[in-house]
N, C-alpha and C positions, 0 to 999 in steps of 0.2 A: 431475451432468453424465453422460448416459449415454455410450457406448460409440460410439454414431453420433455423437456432439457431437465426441469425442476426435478421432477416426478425420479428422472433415472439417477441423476446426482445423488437425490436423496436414497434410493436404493441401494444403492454404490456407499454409502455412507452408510448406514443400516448394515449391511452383508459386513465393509469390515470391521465395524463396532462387534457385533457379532463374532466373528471371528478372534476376536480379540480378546472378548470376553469369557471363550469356550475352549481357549489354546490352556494346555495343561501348565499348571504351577510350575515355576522353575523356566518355563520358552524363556529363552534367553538369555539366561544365565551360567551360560558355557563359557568357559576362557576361550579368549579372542586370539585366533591365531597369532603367535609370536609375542603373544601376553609372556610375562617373567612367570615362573612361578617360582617358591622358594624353598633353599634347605631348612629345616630347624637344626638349633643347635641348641643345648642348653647347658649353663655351664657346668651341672652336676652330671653330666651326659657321661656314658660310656661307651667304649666303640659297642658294644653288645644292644645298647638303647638304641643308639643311632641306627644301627642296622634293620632292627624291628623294625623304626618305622617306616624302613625302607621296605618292607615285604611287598614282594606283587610286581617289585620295579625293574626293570634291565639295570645293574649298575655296573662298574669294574671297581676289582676289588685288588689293590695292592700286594703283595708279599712279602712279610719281612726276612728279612735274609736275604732271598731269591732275588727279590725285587720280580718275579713273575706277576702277569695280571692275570686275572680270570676276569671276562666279560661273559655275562649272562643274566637271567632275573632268579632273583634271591626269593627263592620260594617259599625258606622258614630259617627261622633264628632262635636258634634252643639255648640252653644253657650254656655250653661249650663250642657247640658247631653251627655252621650254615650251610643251607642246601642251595646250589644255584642249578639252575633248569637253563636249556636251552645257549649250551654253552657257544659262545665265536669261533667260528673255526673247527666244533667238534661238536656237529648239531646232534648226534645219534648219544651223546654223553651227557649227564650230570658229573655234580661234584658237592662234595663235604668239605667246608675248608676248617678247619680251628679257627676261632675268633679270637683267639690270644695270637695269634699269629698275623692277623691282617693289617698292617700295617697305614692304608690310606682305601676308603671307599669315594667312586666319585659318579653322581649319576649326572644325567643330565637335567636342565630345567632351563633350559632356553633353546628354541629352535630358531632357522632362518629367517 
């Protein structure tokens, strides 16, 4: 190996220590596609708790009586009601559902 082989290796080695060293906290640490992620549940839970911590999420939310779903993301979770945005099938609509009312929420947390 001559002396230019050395020389450029070494640079090569340099640039991505470097690199390495100047990538922002966290590179890396993204879930790996098709990684599980998972529900909480706790046993003091309420459907009201559960719901919270679903804020921000696409889920479908059950009906009881109806058995109707509503698919959309769950915007806020108040004392009595829930907002879902961007509803399935009625994208120009929200909705309010009563959370004494909903009888199963089910989001997703596993992809292909």
């Amino acid at each position: 190996m001559s002396v230019f082989d050395r020389t450029r290796n070494a640079l090569g080695l340099g640039i991505v220590a470097m690199l390495l060293l100047t990538a922002p906290a966290g590179l890396g640490q993204e879930p790996v596609a098709g990684q599980e992620k998972k529900m909480v549940f706790e046993e003091q839970d309420s459907m009201a708790t559960v719901m919270k911590r679903l804020e921000g999420k696409p889920v479908r939310i059950r009906l009881a009586g109806s058995g109707e779903e509503v698919i959309g993301k769950l915007q806020k979770v108040g004392k009595e009601l829930a907002h879902l945005s961007d509803l399935s099938g009625r994208e120009f609509f929200d909705a309010v559902v009563r959370i004494d009312q909903v009888s199963a929420v089910s989001v997703q947390v596993r992809g292909r």
